[in-house]
ZAMARGU-4260 file (C-alpha; in steps of 0.2 Angstrom, whole numbers, plus 5000, padded with zeros to 4 digits):
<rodrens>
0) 4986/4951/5123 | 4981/4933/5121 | 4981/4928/5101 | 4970/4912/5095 | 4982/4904/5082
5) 4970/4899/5067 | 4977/4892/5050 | 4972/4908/5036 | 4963/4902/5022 | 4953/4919/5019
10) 4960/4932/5016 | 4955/4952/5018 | 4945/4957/5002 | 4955/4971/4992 | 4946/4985/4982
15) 4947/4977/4964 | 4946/4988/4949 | 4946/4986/4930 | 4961/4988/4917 | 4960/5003/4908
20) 4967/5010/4892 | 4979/5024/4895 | 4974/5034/4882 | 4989/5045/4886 | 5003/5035/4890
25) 5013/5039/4876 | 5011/5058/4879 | 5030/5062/4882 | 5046/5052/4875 | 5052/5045/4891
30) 5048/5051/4912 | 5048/5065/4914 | 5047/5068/4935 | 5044/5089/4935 | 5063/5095/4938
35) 5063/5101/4919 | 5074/5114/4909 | 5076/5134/4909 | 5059/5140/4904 | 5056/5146/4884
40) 5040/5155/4881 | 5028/5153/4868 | 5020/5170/4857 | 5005/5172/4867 | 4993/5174/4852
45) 4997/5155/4850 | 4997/5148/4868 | 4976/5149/4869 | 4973/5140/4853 | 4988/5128/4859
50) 4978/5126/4878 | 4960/5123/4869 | 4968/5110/4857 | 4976/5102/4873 | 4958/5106/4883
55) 4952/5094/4871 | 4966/5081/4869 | 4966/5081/4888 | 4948/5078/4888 | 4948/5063/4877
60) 4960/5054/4890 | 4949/5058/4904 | 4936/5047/4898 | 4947/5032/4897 | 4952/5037/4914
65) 4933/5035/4923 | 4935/5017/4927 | 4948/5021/4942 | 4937/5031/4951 | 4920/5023/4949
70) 4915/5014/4964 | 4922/4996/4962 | 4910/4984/4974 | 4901/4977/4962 | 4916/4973/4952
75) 4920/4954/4947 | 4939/4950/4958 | 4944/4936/4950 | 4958/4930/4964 | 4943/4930/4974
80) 4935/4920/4963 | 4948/4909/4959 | 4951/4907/4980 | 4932/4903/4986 | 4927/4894/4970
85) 4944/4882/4964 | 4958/4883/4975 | 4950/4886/4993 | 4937/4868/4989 | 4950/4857/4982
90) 4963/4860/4995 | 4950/4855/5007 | 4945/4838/4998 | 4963/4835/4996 | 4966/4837/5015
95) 4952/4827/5021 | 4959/4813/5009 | 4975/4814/5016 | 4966/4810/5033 | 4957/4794/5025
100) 4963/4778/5027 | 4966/4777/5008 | 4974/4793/5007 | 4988/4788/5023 | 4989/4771/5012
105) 4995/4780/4995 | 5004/4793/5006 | 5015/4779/5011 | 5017/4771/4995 | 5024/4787/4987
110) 5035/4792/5003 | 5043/4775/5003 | 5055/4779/4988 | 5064/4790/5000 | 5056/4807/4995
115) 5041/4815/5002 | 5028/4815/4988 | 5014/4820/4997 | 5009/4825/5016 | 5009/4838/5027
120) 5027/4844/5034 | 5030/4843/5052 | 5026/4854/5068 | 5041/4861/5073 | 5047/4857/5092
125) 5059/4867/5104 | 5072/4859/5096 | 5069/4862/5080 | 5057/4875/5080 | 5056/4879/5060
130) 5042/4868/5053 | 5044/4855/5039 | 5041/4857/5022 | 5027/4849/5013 | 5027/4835/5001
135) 5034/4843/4986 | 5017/4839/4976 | 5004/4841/4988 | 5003/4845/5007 | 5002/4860/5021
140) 5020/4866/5029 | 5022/4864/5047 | 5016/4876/5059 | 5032/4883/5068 | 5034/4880/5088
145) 5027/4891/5100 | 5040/4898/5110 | 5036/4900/5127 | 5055/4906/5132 | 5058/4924/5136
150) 5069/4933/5121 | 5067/4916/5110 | 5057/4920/5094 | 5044/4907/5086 | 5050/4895/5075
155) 5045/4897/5054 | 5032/4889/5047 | 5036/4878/5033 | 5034/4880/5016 | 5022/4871/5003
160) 5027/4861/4989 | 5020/4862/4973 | 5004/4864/4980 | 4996/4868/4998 | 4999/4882/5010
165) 5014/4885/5020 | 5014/4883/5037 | 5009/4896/5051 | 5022/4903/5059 | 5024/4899/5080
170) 5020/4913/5093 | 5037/4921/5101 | 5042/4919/5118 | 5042/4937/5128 | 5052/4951/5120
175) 5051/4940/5105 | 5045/4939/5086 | 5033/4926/5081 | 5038/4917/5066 | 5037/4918/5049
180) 5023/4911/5039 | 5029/4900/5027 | 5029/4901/5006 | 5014/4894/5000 | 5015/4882/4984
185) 5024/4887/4970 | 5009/4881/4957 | 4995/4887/4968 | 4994/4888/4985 | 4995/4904/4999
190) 5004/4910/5011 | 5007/4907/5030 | 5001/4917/5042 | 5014/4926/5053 | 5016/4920/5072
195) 5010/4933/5084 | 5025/4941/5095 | 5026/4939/5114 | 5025/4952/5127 | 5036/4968/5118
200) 5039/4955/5103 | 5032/4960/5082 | 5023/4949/5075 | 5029/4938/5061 | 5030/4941/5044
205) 5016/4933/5033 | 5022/4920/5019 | 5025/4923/5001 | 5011/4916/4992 | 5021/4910/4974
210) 5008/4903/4963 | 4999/4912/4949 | 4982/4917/4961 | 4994/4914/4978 | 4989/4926/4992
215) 5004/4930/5006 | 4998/4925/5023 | 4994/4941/5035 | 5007/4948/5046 | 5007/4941/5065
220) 5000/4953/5079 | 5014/4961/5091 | 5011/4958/5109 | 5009/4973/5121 | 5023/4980/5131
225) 5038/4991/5122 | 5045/4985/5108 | 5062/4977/5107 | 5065/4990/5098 | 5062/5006/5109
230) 5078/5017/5114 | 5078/5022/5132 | 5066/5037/5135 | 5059/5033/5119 | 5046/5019/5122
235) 5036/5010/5105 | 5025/4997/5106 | 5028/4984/5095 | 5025/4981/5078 | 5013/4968/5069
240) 5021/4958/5055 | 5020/4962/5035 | 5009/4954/5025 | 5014/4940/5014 | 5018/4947/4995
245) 5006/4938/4982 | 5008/4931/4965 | 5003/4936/4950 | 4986/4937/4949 | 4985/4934/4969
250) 4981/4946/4984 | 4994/4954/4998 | 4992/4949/5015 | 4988/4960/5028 | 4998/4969/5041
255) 4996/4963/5059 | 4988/4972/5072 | 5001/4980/5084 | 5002/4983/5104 | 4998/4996/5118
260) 5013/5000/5129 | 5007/4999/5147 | 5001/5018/5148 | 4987/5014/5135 | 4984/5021/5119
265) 4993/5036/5114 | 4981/5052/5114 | 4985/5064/5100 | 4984/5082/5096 | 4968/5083/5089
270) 4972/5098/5082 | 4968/5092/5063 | 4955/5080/5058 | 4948/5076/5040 | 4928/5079/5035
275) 4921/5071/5021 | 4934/5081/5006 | 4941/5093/5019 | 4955/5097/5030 | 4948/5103/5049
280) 4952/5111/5063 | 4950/5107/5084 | 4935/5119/5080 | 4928/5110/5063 | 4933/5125/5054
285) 4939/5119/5035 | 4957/5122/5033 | 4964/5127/5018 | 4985/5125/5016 | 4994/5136/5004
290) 5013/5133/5007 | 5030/5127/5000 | 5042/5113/5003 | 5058/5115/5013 | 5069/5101/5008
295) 5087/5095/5011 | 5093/5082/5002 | 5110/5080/5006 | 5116/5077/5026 | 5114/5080/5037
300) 5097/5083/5029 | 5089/5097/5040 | 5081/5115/5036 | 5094/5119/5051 | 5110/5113/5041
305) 5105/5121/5024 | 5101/5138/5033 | 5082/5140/5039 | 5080/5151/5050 | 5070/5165/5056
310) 5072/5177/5042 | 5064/5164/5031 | 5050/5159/5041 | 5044/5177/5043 | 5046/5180/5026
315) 5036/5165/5022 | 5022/5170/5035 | 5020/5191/5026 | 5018/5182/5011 | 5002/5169/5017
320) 5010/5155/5018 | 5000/5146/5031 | 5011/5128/5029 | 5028/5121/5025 | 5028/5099/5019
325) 5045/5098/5029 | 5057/5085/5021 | 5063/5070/5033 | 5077/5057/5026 | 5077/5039/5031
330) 5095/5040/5030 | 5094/5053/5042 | 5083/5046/5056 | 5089/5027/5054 | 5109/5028/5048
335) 5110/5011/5055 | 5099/4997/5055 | 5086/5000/5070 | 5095/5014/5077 | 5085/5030/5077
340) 5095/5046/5079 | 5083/5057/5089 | 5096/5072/5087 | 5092/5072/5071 | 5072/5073/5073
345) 5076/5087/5087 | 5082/5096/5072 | 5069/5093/5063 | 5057/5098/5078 | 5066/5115/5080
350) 5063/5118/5062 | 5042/5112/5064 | 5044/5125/5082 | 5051/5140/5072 | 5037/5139/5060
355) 5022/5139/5071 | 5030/5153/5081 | 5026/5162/5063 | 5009/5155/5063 | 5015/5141/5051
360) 5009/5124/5051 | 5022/5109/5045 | 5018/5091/5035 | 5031/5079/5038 | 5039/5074/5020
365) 5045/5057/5022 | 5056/5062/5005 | 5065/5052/4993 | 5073/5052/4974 | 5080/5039/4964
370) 5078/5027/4980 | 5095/5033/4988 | 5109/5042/4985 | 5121/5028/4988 | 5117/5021/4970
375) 5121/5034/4958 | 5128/5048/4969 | 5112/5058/4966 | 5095/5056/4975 | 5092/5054/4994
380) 5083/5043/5001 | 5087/5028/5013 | 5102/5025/5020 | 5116/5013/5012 | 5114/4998/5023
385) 5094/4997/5018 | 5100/4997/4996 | 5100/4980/4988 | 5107/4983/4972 | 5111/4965/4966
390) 5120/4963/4952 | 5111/4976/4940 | 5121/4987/4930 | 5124/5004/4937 | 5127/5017/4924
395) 5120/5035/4927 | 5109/5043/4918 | 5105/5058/4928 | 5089/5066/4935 | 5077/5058/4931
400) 5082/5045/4919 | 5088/5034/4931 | 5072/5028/4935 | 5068/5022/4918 | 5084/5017/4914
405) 5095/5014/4929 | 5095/4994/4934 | 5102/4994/4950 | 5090/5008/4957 | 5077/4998/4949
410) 5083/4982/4958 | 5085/4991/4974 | 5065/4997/4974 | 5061/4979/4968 | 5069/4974/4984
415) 5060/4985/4994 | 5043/4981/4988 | 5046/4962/4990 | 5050/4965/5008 | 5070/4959/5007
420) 5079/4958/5023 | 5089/4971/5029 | 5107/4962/5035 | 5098/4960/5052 | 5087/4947/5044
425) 5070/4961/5046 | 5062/4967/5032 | 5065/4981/5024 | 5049/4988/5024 | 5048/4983/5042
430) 5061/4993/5045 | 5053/5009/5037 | 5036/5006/5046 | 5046/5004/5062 | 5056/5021/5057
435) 5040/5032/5054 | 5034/5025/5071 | 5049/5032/5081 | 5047/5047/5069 | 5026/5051/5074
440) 5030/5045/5091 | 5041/5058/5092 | 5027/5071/5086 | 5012/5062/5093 | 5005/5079/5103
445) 5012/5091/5091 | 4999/5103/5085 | 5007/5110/5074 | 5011/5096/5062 | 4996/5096/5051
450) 5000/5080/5043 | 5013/5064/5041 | 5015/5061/5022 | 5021/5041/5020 | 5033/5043/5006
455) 5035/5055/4993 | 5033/5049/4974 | 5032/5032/4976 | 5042/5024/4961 | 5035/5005/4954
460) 5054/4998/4949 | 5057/4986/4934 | 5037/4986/4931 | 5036/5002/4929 | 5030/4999/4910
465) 5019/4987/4916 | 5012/5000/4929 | 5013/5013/4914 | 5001/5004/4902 | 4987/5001/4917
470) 4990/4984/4925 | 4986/4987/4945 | 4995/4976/4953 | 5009/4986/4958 | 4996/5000/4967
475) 4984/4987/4973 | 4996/4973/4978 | 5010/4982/4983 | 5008/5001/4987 | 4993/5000/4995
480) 4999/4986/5009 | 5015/4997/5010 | 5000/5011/5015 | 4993/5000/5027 | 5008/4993/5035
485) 5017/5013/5037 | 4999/5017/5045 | 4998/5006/5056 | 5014/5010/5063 | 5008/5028/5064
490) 4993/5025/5073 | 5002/5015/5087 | 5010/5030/5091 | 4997/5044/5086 | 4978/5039/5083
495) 4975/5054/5074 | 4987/5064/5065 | 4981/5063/5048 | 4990/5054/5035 | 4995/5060/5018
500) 4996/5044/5004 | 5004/5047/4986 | 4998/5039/4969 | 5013/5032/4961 | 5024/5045/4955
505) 5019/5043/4934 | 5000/5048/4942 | 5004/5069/4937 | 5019/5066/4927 | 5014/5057/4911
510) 4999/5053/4917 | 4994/5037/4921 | 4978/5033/4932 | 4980/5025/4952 | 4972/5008/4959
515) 4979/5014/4974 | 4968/5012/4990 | 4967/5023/5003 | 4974/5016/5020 | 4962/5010/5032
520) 4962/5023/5041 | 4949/5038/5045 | 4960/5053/5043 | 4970/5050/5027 | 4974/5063/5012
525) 4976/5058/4994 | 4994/5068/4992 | 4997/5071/4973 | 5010/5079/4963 | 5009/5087/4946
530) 5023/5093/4934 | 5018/5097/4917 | 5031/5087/4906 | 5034/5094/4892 | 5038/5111/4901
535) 5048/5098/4911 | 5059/5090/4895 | 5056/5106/4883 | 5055/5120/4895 | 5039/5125/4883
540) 5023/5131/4896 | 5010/5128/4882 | 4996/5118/4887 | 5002/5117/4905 | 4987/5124/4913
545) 4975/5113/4903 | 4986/5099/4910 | 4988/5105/4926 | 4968/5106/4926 | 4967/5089/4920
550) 4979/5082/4934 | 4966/5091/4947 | 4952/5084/4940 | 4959/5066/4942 | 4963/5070/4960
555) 4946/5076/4961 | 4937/5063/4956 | 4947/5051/4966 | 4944/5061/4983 | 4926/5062/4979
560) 4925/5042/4975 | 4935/5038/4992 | 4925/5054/5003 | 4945/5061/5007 | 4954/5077/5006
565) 4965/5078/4992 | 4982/5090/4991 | 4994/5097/4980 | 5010/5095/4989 | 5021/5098/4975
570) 5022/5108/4959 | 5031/5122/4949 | 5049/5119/4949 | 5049/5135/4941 | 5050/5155/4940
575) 5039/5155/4928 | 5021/5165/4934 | 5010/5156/4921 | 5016/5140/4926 | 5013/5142/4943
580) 4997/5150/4944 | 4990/5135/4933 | 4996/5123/4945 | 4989/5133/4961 | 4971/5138/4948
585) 4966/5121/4946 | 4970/5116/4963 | 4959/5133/4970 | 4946/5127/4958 | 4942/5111/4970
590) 4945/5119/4985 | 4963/5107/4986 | 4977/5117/4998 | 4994/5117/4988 | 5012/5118/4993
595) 5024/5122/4979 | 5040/5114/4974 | 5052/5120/4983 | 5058/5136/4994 | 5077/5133/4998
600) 5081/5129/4980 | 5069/5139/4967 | 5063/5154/4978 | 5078/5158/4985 | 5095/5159/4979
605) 5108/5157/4993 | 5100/5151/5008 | 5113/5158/5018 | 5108/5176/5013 | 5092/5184/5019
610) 5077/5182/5007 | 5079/5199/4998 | 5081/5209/4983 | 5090/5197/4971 | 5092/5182/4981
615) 5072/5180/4981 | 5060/5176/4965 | 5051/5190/4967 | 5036/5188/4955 | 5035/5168/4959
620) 5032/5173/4976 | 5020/5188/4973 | 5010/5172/4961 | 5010/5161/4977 | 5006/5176/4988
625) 4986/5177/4980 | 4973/5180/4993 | 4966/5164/5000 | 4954/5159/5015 | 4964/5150/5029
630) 4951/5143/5040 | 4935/5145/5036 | 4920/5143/5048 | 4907/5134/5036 | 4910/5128/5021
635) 4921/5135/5007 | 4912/5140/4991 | 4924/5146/4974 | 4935/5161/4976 | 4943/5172/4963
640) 4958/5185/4963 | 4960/5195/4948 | 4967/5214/4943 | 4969/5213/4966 | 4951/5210/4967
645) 4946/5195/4976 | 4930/5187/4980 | 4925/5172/4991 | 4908/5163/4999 | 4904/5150/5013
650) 4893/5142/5018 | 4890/5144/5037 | 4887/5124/5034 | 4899/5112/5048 | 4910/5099/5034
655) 4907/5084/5047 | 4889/5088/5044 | 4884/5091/5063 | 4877/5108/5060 | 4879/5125/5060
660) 4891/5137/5063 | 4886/5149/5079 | 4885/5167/5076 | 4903/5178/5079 | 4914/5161/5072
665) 4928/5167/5063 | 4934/5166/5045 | 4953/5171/5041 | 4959/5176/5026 | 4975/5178/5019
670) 4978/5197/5014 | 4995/5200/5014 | 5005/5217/5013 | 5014/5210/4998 | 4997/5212/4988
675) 4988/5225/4997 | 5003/5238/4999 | 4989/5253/4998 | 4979/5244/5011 | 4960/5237/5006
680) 4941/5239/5007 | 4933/5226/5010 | 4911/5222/5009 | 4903/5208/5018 | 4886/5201/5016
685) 4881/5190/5032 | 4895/5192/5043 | 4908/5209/5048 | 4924/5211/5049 | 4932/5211/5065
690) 4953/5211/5061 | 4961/5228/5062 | 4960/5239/5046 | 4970/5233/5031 | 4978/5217/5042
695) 4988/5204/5034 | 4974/5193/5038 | 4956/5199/5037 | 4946/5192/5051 | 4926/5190/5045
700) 4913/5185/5057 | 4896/5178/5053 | 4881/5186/5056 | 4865/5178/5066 | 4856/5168/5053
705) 4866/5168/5040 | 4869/5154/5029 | 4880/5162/5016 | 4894/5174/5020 | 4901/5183/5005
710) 4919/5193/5004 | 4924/5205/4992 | 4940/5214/4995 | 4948/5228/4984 | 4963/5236/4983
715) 4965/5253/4989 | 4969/5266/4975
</rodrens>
């Protein structure tokens, strides 16, 4: 790969949209994250007035929520702006002056008190390879030195002074890292771009940009050829840098391009694909995902070790669930810094191959709470080595207060998000970009993982209040590069897997709106959660469907602004049928598949004992057990299950827009034995039935010309 070495001065345009009042900020006293107290009902002849009051409280907040999810091109970006209008022409004159003879003339006036005033720093050389730094009032840092020596990294660009940009980073030698980029001006200046890796090398890291409307320089490209951090028999390509972080008002850098290994581009699956607002099939056929997760949060953290197995699976499979959002820990893939442990992800592989045997699709739940369990002794998350806790105060406050009020799990995401070094001098987010590629790599052909989710429930850190109230920045300057950054790793690995992305974690817990931007990427899904909070802190279900409703709305709106899939991949926490069935109605209402919080914790009692009798929620599982189509040949219209009667229509319509169905596709639909004990009738208009009589699935193929297909299915008596 050959790389032409240009100084950044624009930077990639970012989706800009307005502050918003948050109506409902103050909703609930404290956070409340869905894992909530024993369930106290409320007299029914109370709960409908209660919901229509909260209908309408909930109604009011959504009109201070539309400025989110209108479309934001014409919107005014004020770093932009600032960039092309102030910054970007004054920097300029002031470099052209420096190269006047005047300006050489007062540059060495000012320099001749024995401290650089003024100037440009130096280029690095082979043997000093970091550039200088800049004049502290005025001047570019040095570019860093090109390595052309095999295993030798680039050398650092310099940083800026006061004002001016910091250096570019060098190019790495082969099986080497380009340089950083170096920190731009710490009144107003931007970032260095990262040095571009040699053969096998990552790129470099892009600088910080420091001043108030300061954008971080863009990530170095890898160079083609395996990655220095491959294992044997285990091959990656390497990795393009991170982007700079930005200052205040200022803009992230982007993530560098990454390599091709010398086989080419990895091929994928291509079992799932996304259309417009749907999830599809090799066949287009819309896909809709009922499941729950199947989480282990403590280690060795796999399904295996808390005792999945078989039993489970089938018992999953006779009630319809169709998908499982697997859980993966950090900790568990990478105990020490660059070292995958592909024993573990075989585990987690036997799990995802038991399921499909039951027909069972998996999501890959790259899962964390509280950050890490290292800080508090609660959580999971990412392993010790990969916690920066600084000097905060530690005191614990349990589940899940320690986000609002724990300092140290603060300071450790704070970290994170800024990109600290791991104690190997690379980035922490570098590292968890470099750990999800061995992890889809590991996948990449598998078609029965439906989807890669980035990480679940997102928490801002110390601005969290910040975040609360509106303010963007941490979505739009630091989440959404994060998005980039992890996807980009994915899609070195596998080009089409798609990728499930989270609003911060206060979007279906409080609720605040999301800024986030989906990654750039064709196949994404907007992952949201949704907990009812005060069910959560007062175990009290009044108003919970009326919130849940809300929460699916928001989702809603945001898919269709965006053209992605959107999908519940958590909610419940709970036993409670009302509850449930509002979180999976308002997610049915648009169509959104839904996986419920969670199996080997709620469902099920002792894991170690088969899903029977008492160890199983019985009537929770008969809620998430409703009839439902699966895969549709068309388009989904509404469906309804009431008293065991349900009803469904499709349009014979492809999602991608191509077409038409042919005549004889197949439409399944979940039936299962646990709902239809006596067996079912079922009447079809344009299409028949061709499954077996009273089958767990009910198998309807269209008709010739037909455009709707109509379902009705009864319960025998």
């Amino acid at each position: 790969m050959t790389h032409a070495r240009v100084a950044q001065t624009n930077h990639r345009p970012h989706r800009s949209t307005s502050r918003t009042r948050l109506a409902g900020a103050a909703l609930v006293a404290g956070v409340s994250l869905g894992f909530g107290l024993s369930p106290v009902s409320a007299p029914t002849a109370h709960a409908e007035v209660i919901d229509d009051v909260f209908d309408q409280f909930l109604a009011g907040i959504a009109a201070d929520w539309g400025g989110p999810f209108a479309a934001s091109a014409g919107a005014f970006d004020l770093s932009d702006w600032f960039q092309q209008s102030i910054y970007l022409p004054v920097h300029h004159g002031l470099e052209q002056w420096l190269d006047t003879v005047a300006g050489q003339q007062v540059a060495e006036l000012l320099n001749g008190f024995g401290s650089h005033v003024i100037g440009d720093g130096t280029a690095g050389t082979e043997d000093d390879p970091n550039g200088g730094a800049a004049g502290w009032l005025f001047g570019d840092g040095g570019a860093g030195w090109d390595s052309d020596q095999a295993g030798v990294a680039g050398g650092a660009g310099g940083a800026a002074g006061l004002f001016g940009n910091g250096g570019v980073g060098g190019m790495g030698g082969a099986e080497a890292t380009g340089g950083a980029g170096g920190a731009g001006g710490w009144l107003l200046g931007n970032g260095g771009a990262g040095g571009h890796g040699g053969e096998g090398g990552n790129g470099g890291d892009g600088g910080n940009g420091i001043g108030l409307f300061a954008a971080g320089g863009h990530g170095g490209d890898a160079g083609d050829g395996a990655s220095i951090w491959s294992t044997p028999g285990y091959a990656r390509p390497a990795l393009g840098g991170a982007g700079g972080n930005p200052g205040v008002l200022g803009t992230h850098g982007a993530v560098g391009a990454f390599g091709t290994l010398a086989g080419g581009p990895p091929t994928g699956s291509g079992a799932f694909t996304t259309a417009g607002t749907w999830l599809t099939d090799a066949d287009g056929r819309v896909l809709i995902l009922h499941g729950v997760n199947e989480v282990n949060k403590g280690a060795p953290y796999t399904p295996e070790a808390n005792h999945f197995d078989a039993q489970h699976a089938a018992y999953l499979a006779a009630n319809g669930v169709n998908a499982v959002r697997v859980g993966v820990i950090w900790a568990g893939v990478e105990p020490r810094p660059g070292e995958i442990d592909y024993d573990y992800l075989a585990s987690i592989k036997a799990t995802v191959d038991l399921l499909a045997s039951h027909g069972i699709v998996s999501i890959i739940d790259m899962h964390q709470d509280l950050y890490s369990d290292t800080i508090t002794g609660i959580g999971d998350g990412a392993p010790e080595w990969a916690v920066q806790t600084g000097d905060a105060i530690n005191i614990n406050f349990g589940w899940p207060w320690n986000y609002p009020l724990n300092g140290a799990v603060n300071h450790a995401w704070d970290a994170f998000w800024s990109n600290s070094a791991a104690p190997d001098g690379i980035g922490l987010q570098n590292h968890y970009a470099g750990m999800f590629q061995a992890v889809a790599g590991y996948f990449n052909g598998n078609p029965h993982v439906a989807g890669y989710e980035i990480m679940n429930e997102p928490w801002p850190g110390s601005g969290y209040l910040s975040t609360a109230f509106g303010n963007p920045f941490f979505d739009t300057q630091q989440l959404s590069p994060f998005y980039d950054q992890v996807t980009a790793a994915i899609r070195s690995v596998d080009p089409s897997t798609p990728i499930l992305f989270e609003p911060n974690t206060l979007f279906g817990n409080l609720p605040v709106p999301t800024h986030v931007t989906p990654p750039d990427d064709p196949n994404t899904i907007f992952a949201y959660h949704s907990y009812c909070p005060w069910f959560a802190v007062l175990g009290s279900d009044i108003g919970c469907s009326a919130y849940e409703s809300f929460i699916a709305d928001q989702a809603a709106a945001y898919a269709q602004t965006h053209d992605l899939p959107a999908m519940l991949t958590e909610f419940g926490n709970t036993t409670v049928p009302g509850v449930i069935n509002g979180g999976t109605g308002a997610a049915d209402q648009h169509g959104f598949g839904w996986l419920f919080w969670d199996y080997n914790n709620v469902l099920v009692g002792d894991m170690a004992h088969p899903p029977a009798g008492d160890n199983i929620a019985t009537d929770a599982m008969t809620a998430l057990a409703a009839p439902y189509p699966q895969a549709v040949a068309g388009i989904p219209g509404t469906w309804s299950f009431t008293d065991g009667n349900f009803a469904f229509s499709y349009s014979t319509e492809m999602a991608d827009g191509s077409g038409q169905f042919a005549a004889g596709t197949h439409t399944n639909i979940s039936v299962p034995t646990s709902i239809y004990p006596d067996g079912y009738q079922v009447v079809v208009t344009g299409g028949h039935v061709v499954s077996a009589a009273n089958a767990p699935v009910l198998v309807i193929a269209s008709d010739g010309g037909a455009a709707t297909v109509t379902v009705t299915v009864t319960p025998n008596n």
